[in-house]
Wavefront OBJ file of the C-alpha trace (Angstrom):
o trace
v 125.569 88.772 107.831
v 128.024 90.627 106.015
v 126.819 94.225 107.160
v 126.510 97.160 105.134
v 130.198 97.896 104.606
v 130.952 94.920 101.925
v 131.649 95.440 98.333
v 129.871 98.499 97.195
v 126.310 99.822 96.075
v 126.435 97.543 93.390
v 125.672 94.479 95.675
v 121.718 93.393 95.954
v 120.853 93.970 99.681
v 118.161 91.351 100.793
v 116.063 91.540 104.432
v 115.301 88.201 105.288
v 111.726 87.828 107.520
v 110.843 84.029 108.484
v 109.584 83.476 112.069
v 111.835 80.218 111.724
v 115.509 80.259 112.817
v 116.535 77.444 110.563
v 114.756 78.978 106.650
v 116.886 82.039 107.646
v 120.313 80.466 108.531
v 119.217 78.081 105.026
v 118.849 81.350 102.917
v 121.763 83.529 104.508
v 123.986 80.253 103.364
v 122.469 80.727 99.953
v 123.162 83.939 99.759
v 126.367 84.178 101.094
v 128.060 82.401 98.735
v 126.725 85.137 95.958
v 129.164 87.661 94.615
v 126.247 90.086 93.884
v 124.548 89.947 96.928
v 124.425 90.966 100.709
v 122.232 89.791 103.179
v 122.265 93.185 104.992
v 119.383 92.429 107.760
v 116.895 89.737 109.142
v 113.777 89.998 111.117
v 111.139 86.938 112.811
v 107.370 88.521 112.347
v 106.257 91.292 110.498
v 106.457 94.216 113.090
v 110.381 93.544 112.944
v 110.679 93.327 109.174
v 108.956 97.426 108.860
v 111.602 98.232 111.150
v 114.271 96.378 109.481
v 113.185 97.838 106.402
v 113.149 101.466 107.058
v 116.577 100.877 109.190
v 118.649 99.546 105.918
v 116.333 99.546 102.989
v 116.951 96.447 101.194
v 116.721 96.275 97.496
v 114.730 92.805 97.682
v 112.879 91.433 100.935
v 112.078 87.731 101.310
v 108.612 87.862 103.712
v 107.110 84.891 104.800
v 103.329 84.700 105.126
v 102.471 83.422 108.301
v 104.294 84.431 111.072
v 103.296 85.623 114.852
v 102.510 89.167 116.012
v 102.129 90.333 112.235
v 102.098 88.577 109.474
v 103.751 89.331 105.588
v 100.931 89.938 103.896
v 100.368 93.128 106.787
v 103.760 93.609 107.143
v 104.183 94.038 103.456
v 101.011 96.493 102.910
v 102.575 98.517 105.690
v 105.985 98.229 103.948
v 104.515 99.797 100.485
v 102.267 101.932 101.668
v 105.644 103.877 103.217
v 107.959 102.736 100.848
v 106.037 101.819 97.232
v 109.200 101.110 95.585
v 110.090 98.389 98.036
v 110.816 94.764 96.334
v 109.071 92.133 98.081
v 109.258 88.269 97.602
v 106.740 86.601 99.057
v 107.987 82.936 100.869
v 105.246 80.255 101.862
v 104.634 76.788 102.440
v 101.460 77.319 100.549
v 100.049 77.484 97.013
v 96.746 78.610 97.295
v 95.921 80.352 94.413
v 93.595 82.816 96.385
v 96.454 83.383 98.905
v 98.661 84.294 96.058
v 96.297 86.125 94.423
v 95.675 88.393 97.634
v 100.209 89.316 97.525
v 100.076 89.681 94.082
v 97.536 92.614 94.558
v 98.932 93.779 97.698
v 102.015 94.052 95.466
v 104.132 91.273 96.009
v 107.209 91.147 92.949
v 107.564 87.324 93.124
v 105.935 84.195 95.254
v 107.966 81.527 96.110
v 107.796 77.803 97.756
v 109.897 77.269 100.449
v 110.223 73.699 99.083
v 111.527 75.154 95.744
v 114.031 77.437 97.742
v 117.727 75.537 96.727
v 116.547 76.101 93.188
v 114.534 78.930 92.673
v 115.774 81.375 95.353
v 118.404 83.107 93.668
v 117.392 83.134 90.543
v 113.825 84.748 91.618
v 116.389 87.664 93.825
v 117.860 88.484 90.628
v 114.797 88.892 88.531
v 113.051 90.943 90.893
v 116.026 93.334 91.517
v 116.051 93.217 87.469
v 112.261 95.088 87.911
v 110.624 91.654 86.776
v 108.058 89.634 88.591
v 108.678 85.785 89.385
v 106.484 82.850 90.300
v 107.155 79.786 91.215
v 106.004 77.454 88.555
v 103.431 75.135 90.981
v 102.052 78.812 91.697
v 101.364 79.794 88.194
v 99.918 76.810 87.328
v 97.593 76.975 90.756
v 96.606 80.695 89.518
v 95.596 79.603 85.617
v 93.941 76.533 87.108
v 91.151 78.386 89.090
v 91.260 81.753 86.839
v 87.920 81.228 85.664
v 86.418 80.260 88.916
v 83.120 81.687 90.447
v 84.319 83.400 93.195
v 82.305 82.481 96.630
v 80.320 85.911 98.077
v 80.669 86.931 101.368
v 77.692 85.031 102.876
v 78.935 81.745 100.915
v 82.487 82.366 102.786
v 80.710 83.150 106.106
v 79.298 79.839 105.721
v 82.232 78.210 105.005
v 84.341 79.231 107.781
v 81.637 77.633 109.843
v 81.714 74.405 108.462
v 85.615 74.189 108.637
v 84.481 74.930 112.386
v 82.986 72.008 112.819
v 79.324 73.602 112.659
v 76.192 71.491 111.391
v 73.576 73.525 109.649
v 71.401 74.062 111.934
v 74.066 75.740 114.063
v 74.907 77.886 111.102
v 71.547 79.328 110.864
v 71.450 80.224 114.304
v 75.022 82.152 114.234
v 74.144 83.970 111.189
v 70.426 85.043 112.128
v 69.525 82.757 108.418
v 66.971 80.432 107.907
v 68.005 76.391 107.659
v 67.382 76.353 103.864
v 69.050 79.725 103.073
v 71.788 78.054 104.288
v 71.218 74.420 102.647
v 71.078 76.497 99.722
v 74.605 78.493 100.012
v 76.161 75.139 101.150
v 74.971 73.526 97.867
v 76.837 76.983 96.153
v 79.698 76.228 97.796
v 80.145 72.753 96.830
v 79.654 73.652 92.799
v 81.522 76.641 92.906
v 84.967 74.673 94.716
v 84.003 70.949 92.969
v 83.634 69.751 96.030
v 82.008 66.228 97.151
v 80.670 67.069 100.450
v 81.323 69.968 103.134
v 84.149 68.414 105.099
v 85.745 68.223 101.319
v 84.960 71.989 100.786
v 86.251 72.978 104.524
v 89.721 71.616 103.016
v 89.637 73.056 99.514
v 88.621 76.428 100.937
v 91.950 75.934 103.603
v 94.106 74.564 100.761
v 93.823 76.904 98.380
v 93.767 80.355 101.259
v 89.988 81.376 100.430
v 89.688 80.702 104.147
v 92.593 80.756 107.320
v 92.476 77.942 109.947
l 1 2 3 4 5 6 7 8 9 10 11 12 13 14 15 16 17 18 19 20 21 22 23 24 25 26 27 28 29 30 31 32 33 34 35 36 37 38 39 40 41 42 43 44 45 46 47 48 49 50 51 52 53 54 55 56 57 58 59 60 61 62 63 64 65 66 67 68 69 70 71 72 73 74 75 76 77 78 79 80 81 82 83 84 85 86 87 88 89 90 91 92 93 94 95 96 97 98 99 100 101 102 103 104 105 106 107 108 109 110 111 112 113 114 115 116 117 118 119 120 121 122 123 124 125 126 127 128 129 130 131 132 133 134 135 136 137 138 139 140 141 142 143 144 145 146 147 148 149 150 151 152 153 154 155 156 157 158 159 160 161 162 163 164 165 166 167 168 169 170 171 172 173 174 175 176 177 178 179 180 181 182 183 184 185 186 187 188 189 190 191 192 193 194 195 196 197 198 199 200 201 202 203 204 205 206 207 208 209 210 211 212 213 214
């Protein structure tokens, strides 16, 4: 880390939050070699990063998604709701859309793979420093591919989070105080709704895509 005393104002200051030693050293090598930036602080969970945040004020923060003690999606709501201006880039092994969609409106500036990282990293720091939004390409196309999707409704996901549990019908009923064919029928919802060819199918869609946490 270069600290706070390099170069000038005119330098993009980045916070760096990943719960993984290894995706920071990866980015603060990135970034280093940058004559327009400055990697001025780094935190591992989300309480850390609202400190490190109010401590330098970056211009652009990279926040990873899941991380122990808080994670970025809190972290970042936290982060705004203080500091509205504040640039956040959201980092994640995953693409679901619903995932995405949940940043976006928490007001994430950008989304970004951590698999697309080497090429996308720097170029996403610049644009949303520029005031411009940036997605990862796999993520837009994730986004337009459901757009038009019936969204499940809170009983449908309440039964869904059960069957990625492991939970036979039956069982479902009894945890939700439903009857056996309420619940047949929001299964059989489910299933249309995600294109999905059985429940155990669903269980993974719903995990893939974020409309449920495992």
């Amino acid at each position: 880390m270069n600290g706070d005393q390099s170069g000038g104002s005119d330098l993009i200051r980045i916070l760096t939050v990943d719960d993984h030693p290894l995706l920071r050293e990866g980015i603060a090598g990135l970034v280093a070699d940058q004559s327009d930036m400055n990697l001025v602080a780094e935190a591992s969970n989300g309480r850390e990063a609202i400190q490190q945040f109010r401590t330098h004020r970056p211009d652009v923060t990279l926040m990873d998604l899941q991380m122990p003690d808080m994670n970025g999606l809190d972290a970042m709501v936290s982060i705004r709701s203080e500091f509205p201006e504040a640039r956040i880039v959201i980092l994640t092994t995953y693409t679901g859309d619903v995932q995405v969609l949940r940043a976006l409106k928490a007001g994430a500036r950008g989304y970004l793979l951590k698999n697309m990282l080497h090429k996308e990293l720097l170029e996403t720091i610049r644009a949303v420093h520029a005031g411009r939004k940036s997605l990862s390409a796999e993520v837009s196309y994730q986004l337009a591919e459901h757009a038009t999707d019936d969204a499940l409704t809170p009983g449908e996901l309440s039964v869904l989070r059960l069957i990625a549990d492991g939970n036979a019908n039956k069982q479902i009923a009894a945890q939700l105080s439903l009857s056996e064919e309420t619940v047949k029928g929001r299964v059989k919802n489910i299933l249309s709704k995600l294109g999905a060819n059985d429940r155990t199918h669903a269980a993974m869609i719903g995990i893939r895509r974020g409309i449920i946490e495992f």
